[in-house]
C-alpha positions as CSV (number, residue, x, y, z in Angstrom):
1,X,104.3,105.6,129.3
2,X,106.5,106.0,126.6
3,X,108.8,109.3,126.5
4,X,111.0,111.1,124.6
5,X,114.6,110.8,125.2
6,X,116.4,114.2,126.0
7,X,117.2,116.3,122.6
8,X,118.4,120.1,122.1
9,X,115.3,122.0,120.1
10,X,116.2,124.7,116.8
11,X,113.5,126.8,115.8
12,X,115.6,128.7,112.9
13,X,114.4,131.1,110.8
14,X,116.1,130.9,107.4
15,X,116.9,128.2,105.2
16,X,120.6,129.0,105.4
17,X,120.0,129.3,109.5
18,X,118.9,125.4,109.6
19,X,122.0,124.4,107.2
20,X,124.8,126.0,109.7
21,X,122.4,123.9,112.6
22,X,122.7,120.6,110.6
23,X,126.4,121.2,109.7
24,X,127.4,122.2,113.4
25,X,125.6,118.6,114.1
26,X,126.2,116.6,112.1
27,X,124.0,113.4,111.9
28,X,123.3,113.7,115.6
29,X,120.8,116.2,114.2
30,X,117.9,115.4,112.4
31,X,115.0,117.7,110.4
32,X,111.9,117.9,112.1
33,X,108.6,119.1,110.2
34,X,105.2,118.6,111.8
35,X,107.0,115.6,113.7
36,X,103.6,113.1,113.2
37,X,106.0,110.2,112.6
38,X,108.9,111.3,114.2
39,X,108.1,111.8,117.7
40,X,106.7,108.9,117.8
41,X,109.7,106.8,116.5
42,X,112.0,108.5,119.0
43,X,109.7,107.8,122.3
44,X,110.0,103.6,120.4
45,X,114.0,104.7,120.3
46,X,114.5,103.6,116.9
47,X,115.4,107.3,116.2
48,X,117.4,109.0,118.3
49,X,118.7,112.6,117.5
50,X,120.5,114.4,120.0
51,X,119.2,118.1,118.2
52,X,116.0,118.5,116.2
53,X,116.0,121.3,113.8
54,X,112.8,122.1,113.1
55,X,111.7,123.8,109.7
56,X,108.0,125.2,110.5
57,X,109.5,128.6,110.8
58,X,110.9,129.1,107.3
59,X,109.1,131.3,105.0
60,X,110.4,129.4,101.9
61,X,108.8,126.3,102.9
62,X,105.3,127.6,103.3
63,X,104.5,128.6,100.3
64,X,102.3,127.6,97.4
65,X,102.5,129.4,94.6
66,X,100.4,128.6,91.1
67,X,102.4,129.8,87.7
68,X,101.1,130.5,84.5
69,X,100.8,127.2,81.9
70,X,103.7,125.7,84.6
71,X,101.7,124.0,86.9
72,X,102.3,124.7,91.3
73,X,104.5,124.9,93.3
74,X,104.2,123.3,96.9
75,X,106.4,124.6,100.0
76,X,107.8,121.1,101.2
77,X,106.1,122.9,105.0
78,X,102.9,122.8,103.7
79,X,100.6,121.1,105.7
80,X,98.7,118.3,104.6
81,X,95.3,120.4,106.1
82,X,96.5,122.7,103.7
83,X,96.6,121.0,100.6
84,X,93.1,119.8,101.2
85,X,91.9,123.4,101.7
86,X,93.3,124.8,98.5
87,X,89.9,124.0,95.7
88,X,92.2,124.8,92.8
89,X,94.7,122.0,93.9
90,X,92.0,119.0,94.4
91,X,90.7,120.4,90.4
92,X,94.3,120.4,89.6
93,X,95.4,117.3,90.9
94,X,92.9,114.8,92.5
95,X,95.1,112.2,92.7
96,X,97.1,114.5,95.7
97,X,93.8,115.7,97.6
98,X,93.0,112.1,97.5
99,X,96.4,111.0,99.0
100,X,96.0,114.1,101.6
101,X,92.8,113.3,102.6
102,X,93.8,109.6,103.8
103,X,95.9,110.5,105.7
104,X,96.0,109.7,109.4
105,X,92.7,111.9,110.6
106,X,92.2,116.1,110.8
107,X,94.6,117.2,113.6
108,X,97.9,114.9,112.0
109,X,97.1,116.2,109.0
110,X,97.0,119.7,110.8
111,X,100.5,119.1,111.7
112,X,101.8,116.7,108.7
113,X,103.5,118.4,106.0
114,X,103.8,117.2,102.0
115,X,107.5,117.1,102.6
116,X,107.9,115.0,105.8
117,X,105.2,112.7,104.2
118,X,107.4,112.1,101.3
119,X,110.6,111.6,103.4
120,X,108.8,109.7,105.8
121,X,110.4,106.6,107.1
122,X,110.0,103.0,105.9
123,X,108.0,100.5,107.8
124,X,108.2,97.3,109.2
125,X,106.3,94.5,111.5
126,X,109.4,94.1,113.3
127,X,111.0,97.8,113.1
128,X,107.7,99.7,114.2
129,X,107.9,98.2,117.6
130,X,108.7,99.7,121.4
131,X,112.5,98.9,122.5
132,X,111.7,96.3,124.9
133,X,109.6,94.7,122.1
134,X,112.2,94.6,119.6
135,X,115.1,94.0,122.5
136,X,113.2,90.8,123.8
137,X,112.9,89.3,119.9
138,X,116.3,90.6,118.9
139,X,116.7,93.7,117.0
140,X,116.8,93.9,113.0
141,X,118.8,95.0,110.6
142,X,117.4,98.5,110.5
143,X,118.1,99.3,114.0
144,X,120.9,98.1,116.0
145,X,120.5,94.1,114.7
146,X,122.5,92.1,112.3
147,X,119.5,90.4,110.7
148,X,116.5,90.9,108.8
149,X,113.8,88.8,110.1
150,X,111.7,89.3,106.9
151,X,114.8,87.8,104.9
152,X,117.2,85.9,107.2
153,X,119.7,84.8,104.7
154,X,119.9,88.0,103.1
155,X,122.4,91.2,103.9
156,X,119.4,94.2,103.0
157,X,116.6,95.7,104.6
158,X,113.2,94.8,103.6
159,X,111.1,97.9,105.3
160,X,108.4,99.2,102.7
161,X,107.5,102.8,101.8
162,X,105.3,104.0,103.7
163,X,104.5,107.6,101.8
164,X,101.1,108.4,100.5
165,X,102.4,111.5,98.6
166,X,105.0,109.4,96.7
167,X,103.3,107.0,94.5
168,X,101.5,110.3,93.8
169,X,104.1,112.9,93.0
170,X,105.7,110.2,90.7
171,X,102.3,109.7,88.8
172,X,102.4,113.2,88.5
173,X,105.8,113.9,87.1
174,X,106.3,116.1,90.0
175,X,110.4,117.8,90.9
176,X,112.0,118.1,94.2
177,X,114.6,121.4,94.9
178,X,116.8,120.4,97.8
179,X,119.1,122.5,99.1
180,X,122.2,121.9,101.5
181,X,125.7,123.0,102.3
182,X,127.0,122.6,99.0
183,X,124.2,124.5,97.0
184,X,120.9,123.4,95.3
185,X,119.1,120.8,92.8
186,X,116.3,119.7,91.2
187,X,115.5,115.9,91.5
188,X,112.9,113.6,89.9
189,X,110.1,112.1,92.5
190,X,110.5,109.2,90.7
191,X,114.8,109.1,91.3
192,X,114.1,110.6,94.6
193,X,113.6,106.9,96.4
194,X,115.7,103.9,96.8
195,X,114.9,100.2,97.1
196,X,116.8,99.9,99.9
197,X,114.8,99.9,103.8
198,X,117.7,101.6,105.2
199,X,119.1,104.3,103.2
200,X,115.7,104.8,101.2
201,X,116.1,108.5,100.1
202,X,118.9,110.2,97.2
203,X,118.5,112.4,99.5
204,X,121.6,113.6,101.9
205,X,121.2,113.7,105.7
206,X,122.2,117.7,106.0
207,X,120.1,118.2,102.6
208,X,117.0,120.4,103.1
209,X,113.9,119.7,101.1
210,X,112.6,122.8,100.3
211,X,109.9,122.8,97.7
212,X,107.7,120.6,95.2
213,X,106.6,121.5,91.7
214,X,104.1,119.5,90.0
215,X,104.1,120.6,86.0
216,X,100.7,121.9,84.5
217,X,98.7,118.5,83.9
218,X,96.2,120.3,81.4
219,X,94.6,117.0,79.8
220,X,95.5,114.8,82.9
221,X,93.3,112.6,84.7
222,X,94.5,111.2,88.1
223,X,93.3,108.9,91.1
224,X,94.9,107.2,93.8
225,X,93.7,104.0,96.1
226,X,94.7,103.3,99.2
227,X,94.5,99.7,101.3
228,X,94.4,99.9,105.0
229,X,92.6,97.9,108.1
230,X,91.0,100.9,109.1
231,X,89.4,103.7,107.4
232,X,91.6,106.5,109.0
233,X,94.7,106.4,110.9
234,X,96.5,103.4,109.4
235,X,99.8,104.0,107.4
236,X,99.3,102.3,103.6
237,X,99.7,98.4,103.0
238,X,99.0,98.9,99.5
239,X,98.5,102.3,97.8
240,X,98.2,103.0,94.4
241,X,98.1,106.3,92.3
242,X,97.3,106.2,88.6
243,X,96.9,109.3,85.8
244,X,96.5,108.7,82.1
245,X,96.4,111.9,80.0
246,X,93.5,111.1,76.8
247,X,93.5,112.6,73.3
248,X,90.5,111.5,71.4
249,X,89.4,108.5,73.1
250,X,92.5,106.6,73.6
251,X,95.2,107.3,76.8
252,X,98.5,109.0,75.1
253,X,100.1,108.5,78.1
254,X,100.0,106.7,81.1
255,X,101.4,106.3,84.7
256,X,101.1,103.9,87.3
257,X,102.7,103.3,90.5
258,X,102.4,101.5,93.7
259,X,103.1,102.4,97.3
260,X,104.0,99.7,100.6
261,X,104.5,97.1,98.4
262,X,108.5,97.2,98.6
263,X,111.1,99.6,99.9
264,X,110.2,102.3,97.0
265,X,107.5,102.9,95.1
266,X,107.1,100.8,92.1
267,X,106.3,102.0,88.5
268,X,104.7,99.7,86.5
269,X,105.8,100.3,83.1
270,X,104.2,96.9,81.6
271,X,100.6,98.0,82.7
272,X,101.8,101.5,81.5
273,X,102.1,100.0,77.8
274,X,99.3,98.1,77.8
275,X,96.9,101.7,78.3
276,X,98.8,103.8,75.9
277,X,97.5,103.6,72.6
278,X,94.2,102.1,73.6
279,X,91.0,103.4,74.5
280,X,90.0,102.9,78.1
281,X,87.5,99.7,77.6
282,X,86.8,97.0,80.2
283,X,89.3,94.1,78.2
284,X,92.2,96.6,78.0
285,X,91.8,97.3,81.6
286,X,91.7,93.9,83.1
287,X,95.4,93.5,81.1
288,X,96.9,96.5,82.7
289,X,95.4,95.2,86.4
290,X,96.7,91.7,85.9
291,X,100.2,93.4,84.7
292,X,100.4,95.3,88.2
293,X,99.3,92.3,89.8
294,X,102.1,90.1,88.3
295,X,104.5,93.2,88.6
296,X,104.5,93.0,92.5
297,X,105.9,90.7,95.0
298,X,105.0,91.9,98.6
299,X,106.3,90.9,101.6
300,X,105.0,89.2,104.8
301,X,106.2,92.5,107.1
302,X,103.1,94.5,107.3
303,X,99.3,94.3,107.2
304,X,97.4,91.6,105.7
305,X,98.5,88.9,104.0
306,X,101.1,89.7,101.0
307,X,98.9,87.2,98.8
308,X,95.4,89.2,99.3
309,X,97.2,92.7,98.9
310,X,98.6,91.4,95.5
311,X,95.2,90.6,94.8
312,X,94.0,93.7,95.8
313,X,96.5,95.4,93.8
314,X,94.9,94.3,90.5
315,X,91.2,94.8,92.1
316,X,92.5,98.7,92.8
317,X,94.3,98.6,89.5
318,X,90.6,98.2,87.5
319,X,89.0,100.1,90.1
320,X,91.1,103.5,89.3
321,X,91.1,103.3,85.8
322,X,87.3,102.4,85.6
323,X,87.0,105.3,87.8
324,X,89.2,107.9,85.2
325,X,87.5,106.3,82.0
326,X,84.3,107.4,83.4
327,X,82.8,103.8,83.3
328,X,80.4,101.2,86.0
329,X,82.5,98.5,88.2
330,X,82.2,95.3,87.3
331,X,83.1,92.2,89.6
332,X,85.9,92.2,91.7
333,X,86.5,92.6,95.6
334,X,83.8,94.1,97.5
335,X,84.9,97.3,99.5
336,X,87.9,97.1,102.0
């Protein structure tokens, strides 16, 4: 049996209680939400905080408040149970009650909050492992190694993004208010992630996130797809998330982005071009998915093999915009 290692708990009470925590311990101390992921990472040791400051408690973070032509705003301790509850949001936004509702299975998502989905850690074959596992192989460059056994020869980590909520939020043109010792700020989705395995958040360790606003997507049409071996449970191989706002016929705007195919999420801004300007039809669709498919270069260091999910990728790619135009399937993968 796997167990946690020993750790001091902090249940505070106020945002500005949690920063003096994190500043009196300094990265010993780590943010804990609903602790889905975490937990489990520290019983495998490739986490291990000495204190756990745990964020449940703050009023700020719960929160979801709707304003007027503005859009919502989402409490980053807003569970993903939540989310899924909330009608107006899935009208709103169905690309997010999509995300939210592939998540892992009812009681995680009963626990799992929006904000410790997006600033969940990346994943790997040879990271996600127990400690004797990864001692007996050698350990990797993200935890305690030297090398990268996805990339031997090179000096970065490979581990992909393995966030539902992302690809989503950066569809969506959502913001991200942290807050930490030095004050506030607001923070594109889309700037909030780094293609790096490692250090794969702008965000600082002793940084708080607090809320998420998604703007008023009046017009909007949204999706998202998700690859996995099972049909619950399973983290993201392949995810993508895809909203096109229309204006007589043709897409005006377009925005499409895939998830656990690198380190970050990954806008495609060729297949974005392709759909603005056009009308939705079957030959301009097929262009956009074998842009995304040629966009990606996946990696042998999760699920499946990285050939059949850039495949999959394009198959997806038809599939969601088929699915916003409003028109049949035709062809393509049968379901995974």
């Amino acid at each position: 049996m796997l167990r946690l290692p020993p750790f001091q708990y902090f249940a505070p009470r106020s945002l500005d209680e949690a920063l003096r925590i994190l500043s009196d311990h300094g990265p010993e101390a780590q943010i804990v939400a609903g602790g889905t992921d975490l937990y489990p990472k520290m019983k495998r040791r490739q986490i291990q905080p000495r204190a756990l400051v745990s964020v449940r408690r703050i009023p700020e973070l719960s929160h979801i408040a709707w304003m007027a032509h503005d859009g919502v705003t989402l409490g980053a301790g807003v569970t993903l149970a939540r989310v899924l509850a909330c009608e107006n949001l899935a009208i709103a936004y169905p690309a997010l009650a999509r995300a939210c509702a592939g998540i892992a299975h009812p009681p995680i998502r009963s626990m799992g909050t929006i904000g410790g989905n997006l600033c969940i850690d990346t994943r790997c074959t040879y990271y996600d492992q127990t400690f004797f596992w990864r001692e007996a192989l050698g350990f990797c460059l993200k935890k305690g190694g030297t090398v990268c056994p996805v990339a031997p020869g090179g000096t970065r980590c490979w581990a992909v993004s393995s966030s539902d909520g992302a690809p989503v939020m950066i569809a969506l043109g959502a913001q991200l208010r942290l807050i930490g010792p030095h004050g506030e700020r607001t923070i594109a989705a889309e700037e909030f992630y780094r293609d790096d395995g490692i250090q794969y958040l702008a965000k600082a360790p002793e940084e708080i996130l607090v809320e998420v606003r998604l703007p008023c997507r009046e017009g909007w049409r949204s999706t998202y797809w998700k690859l996995r071996r099972r049909g619950a449970i399973d983290f993201p191989v392949l995810g993508i998330a895809v909203a096109v706002c229309m204006e007589s016929g043709r897409c005006r705007e377009a925005r499409i982005v895939l998830g656990a195919v690198g380190s970050c999420p990954k806008r495609i801004r060729e297949a974005e071009g392709i759909l603005e300007g056009n009308p939705l039809e079957p030959d301009v669709i097929e262009a956009a998915a074998r842009a995304v498919s040629r966009a990606i270069r996946p990696l042998e260091n999760t699920d499946f093999l990285h050939l059949y999910r850039k495949k999959v990728a394009s198959v997806f790619a038809q599939r969601a915009l088929h699915e916003l135009a409003g028109t049949p399937l035709t062809g393509g993968l049968s379901g995974t």
